[in-house]
C-alpha positions in Angstrom: -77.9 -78.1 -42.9 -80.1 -80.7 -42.5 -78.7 -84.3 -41.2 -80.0 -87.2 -43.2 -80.2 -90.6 -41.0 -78.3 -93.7 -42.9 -81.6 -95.4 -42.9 -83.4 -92.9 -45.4 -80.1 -92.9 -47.1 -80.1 -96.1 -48.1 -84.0 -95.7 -49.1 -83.2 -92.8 -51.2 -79.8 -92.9 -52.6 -80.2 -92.7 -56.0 -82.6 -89.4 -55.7 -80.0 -87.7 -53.4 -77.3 -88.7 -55.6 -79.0 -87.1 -58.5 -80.0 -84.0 -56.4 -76.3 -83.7 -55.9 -75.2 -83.6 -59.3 -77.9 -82.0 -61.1 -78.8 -79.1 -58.6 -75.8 -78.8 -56.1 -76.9 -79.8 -53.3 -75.6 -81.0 -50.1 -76.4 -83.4 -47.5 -74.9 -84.2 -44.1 -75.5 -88.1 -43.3 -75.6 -89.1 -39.7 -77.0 -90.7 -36.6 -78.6 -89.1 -33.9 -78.6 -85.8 -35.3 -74.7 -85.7 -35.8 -73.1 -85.2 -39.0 -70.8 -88.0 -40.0 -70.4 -87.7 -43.7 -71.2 -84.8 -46.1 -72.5 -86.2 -49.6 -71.3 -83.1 -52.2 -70.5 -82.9 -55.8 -67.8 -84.3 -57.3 -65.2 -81.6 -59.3 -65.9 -81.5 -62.5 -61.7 -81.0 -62.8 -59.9 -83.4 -61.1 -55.9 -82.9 -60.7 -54.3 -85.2 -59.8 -51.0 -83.8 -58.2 -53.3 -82.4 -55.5 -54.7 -84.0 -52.4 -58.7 -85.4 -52.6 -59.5 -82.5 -50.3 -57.4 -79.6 -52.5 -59.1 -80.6 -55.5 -62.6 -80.9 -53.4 -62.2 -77.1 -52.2 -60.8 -76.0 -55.4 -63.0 -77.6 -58.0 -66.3 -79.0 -56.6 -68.1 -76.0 -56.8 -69.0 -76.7 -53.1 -67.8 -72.9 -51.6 -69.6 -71.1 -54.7 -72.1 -69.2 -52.6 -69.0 -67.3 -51.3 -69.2 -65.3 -54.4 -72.6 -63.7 -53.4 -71.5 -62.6 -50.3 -69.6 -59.7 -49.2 -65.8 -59.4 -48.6 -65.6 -58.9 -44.8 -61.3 -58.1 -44.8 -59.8 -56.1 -47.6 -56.4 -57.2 -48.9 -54.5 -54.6 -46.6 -56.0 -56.7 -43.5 -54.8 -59.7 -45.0 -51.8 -59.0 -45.5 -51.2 -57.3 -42.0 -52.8 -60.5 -40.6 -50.2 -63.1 -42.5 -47.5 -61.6 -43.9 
């Protein structure tokens, strides 16, 4: 991922915030090539009995690519890992 400096941030806000929404995508935001902030999509469901991040992870769309990759454990090593 690409880290954004404030500076062009602050240029181009409005275009990255648009980027965002409209086409999913996400930007580290830093200094001296060091990620400080992540600028992502905000859920499109929003509960609020959960915890900002919960609802981030669960509802923001932001782990989607998961889906086109392959599953690396089967259930079986799950479950012999946690349970």
């Amino acid at each position: 991922m690409k880290i954004i400096t404030t500076t062009k941030v602050r240029k181009r806000i409005s275009e990255m915030v648009d980027r965002v929404k409209y086409h999913g995508e996400v930007f580290a935001i830093g200094r001296r090539n060091s990620a400080e902030a992540l600028l992502i999509r905000f859920p499109r469901a929003y509960n609020k009995d959960l915890s900002d991040i919960t609802n981030i992870n669960a509802y923001s769309e932001s782990f989607d690519f998961f889906k086109s990759e392959p599953d690396l454990y089967t259930i079986k090593d799950i479950k012999k890992k946690y349970v």
